[in-house]
C-alpha positions as CSV (number, residue, x, y, z in Angstrom):
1,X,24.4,79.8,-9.2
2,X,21.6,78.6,-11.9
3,X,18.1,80.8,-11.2
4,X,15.1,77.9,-11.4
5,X,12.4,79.2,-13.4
6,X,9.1,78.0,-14.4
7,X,8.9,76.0,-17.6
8,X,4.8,74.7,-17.2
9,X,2.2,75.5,-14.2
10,X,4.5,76.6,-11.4
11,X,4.8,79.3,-9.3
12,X,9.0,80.0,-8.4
13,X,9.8,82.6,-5.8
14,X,13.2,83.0,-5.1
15,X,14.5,82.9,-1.2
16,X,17.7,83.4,0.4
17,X,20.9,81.9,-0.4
18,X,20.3,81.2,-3.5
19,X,17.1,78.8,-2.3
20,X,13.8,78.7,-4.9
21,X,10.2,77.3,-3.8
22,X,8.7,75.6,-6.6
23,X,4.8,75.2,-5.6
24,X,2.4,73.3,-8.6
25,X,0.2,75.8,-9.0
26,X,-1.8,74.8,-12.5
27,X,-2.6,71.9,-14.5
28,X,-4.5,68.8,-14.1
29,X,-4.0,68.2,-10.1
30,X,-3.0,64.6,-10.5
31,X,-1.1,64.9,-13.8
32,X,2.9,65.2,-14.0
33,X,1.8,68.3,-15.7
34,X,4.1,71.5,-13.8
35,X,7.7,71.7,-14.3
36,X,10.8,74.2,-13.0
37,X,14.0,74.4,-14.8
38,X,17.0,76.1,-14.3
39,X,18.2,78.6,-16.6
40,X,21.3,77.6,-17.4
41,X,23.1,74.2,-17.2
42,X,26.3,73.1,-15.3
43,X,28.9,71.4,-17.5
44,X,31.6,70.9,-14.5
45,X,31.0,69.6,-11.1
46,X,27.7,70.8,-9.5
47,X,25.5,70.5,-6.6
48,X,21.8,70.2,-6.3
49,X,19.7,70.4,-3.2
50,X,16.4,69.8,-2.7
51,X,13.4,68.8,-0.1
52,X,9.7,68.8,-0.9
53,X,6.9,69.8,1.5
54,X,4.1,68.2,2.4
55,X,2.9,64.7,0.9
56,X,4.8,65.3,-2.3
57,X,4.9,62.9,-5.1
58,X,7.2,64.7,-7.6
59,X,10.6,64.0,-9.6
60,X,13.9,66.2,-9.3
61,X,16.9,65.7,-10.8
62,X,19.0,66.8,-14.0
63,X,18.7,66.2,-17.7
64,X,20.3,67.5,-20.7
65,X,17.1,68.7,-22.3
66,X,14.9,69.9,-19.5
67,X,11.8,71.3,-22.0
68,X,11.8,67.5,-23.4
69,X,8.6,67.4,-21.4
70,X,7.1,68.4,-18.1
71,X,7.0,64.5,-17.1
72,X,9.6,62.6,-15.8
73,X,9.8,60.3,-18.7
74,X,12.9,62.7,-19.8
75,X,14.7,63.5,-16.9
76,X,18.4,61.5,-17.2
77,X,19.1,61.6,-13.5
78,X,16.3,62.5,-10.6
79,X,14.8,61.5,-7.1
80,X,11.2,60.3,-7.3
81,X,9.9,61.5,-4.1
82,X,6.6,59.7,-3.1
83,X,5.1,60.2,0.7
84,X,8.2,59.4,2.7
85,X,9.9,57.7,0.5
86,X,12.8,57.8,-2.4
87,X,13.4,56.1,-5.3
88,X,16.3,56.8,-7.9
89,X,15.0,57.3,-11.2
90,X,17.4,57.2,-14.5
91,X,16.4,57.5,-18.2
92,X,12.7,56.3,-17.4
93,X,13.7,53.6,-15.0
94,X,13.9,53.3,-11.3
95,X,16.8,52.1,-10.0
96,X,18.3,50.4,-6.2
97,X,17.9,51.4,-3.6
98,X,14.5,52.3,-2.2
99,X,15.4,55.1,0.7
100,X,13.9,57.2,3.4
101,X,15.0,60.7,2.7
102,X,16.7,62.8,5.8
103,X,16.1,66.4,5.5
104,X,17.4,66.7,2.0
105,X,18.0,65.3,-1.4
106,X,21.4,65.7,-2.8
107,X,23.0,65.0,-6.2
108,X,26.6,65.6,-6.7
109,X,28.7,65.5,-9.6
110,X,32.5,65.2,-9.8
111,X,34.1,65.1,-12.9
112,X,32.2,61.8,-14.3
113,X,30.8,60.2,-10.9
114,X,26.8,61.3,-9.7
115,X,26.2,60.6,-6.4
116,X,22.1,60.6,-5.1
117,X,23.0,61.3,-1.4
118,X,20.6,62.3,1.6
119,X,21.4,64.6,4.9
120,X,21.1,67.3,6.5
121,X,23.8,68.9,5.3
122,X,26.7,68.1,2.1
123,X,29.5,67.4,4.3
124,X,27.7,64.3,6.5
125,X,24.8,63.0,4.0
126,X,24.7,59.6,2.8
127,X,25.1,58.5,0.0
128,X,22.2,56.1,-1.7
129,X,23.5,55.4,-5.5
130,X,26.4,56.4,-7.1
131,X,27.0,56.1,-11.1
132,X,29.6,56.9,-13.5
133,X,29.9,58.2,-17.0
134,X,28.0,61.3,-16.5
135,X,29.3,63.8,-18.5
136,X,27.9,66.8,-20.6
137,X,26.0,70.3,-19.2
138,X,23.4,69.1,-17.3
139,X,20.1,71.5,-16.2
140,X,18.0,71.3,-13.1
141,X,14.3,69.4,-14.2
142,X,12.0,68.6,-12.2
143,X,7.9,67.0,-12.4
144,X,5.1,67.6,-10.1
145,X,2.3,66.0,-10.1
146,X,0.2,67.0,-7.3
147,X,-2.0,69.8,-6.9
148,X,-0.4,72.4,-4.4
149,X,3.0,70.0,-4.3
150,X,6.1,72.4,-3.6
151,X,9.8,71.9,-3.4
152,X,12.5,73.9,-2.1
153,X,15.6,74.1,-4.4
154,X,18.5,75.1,-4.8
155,X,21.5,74.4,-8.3
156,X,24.8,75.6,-7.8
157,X,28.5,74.8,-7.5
158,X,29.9,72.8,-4.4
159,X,31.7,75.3,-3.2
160,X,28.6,77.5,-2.4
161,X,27.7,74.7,-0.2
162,X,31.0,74.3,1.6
163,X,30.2,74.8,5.1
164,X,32.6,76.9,7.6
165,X,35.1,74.7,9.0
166,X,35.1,74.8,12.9
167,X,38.2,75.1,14.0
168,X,39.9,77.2,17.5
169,X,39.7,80.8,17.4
170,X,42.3,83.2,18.2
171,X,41.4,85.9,20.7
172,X,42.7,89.3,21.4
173,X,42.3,91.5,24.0
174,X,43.8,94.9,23.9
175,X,44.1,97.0,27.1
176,X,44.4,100.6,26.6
């Protein structure tokens, strides 16, 4: 599991499972001026979650040099998420499709593929965009630009987001 941590006017308190709320906290209100991080990057298969709160307008995603800058302008792989809406945003550039966001944001690498998914969970989200030729250790980045905007967030490997198969259980009952 990578820890987020703040690189430029942001608060980061860490929840449960692994979960961090990232909350612009400093810096011009209307500037893509705060950034989180994480502190240390994946150079294998990963998983990153995230959802904002509120009317966000902020960029998440993953980059090779996350203290680049605190803008998005450096952020190889990321989520614009504007209002309701979600836009997939690679090496400066937004990219197909627009999409309405469901509960979360995913981005999933295995071996060279990225997905950008969205769902409520891994197992049944959706996937938007999927590219190929991503290789190399890639950290969480992120850019918030309003005042107040907050994310939750969470950077880890897939199989911390594996979900418990349902299946039958076996019962016993012992009589004494």
């Amino acid at each position: 599991m990578a820890g987020i941590v703040n690189a430029a006017n942001c608060t980061v308190e860490a929840q449960e499972g692994g979960v961090f709320l990232v909350t612009k906290t400093g810096g011009n209100p209307n500037a893509p001026d705060a950034s989180a991080v994480s502190d240390q990057a994946m150079a294998g298969d990963f998983v990153l979650r995230f959802r904002a709160f509120g009317d966000p307008l902020l960029y998440a995603g993953v980059s090779a040099n996350p203290l680049a800058s605190n803008g998005s302008g450096t952020i190889d792989r990321a989520v614009q998420l504007s209002g309701a809406s979600g836009r997939c945003y690679e090496s400066g550039f937004f990219r197909p499709p627009l999409f309405t966001p469901v509960d979360f944001v995913w981005l999933r690498r295995t071996g060279s593929v990225l997905q950008y998914l969205t769902g409520a969970d891994l197992a049944t989200a959706i996937a938007v965009r999927t590219v190929t030729g991503v290789t190399g250790p890639l950290w969480f980045d992120s850019s918030l630009l309003r005042a107040g905007g907050a994310m939750e967030v969470r950077f880890d490997l897939p199989s911390a987001f594996a979900g418990r198969k349902r299946g039958r259980r076996l019962s016993l009952a012992l009589s004494l």
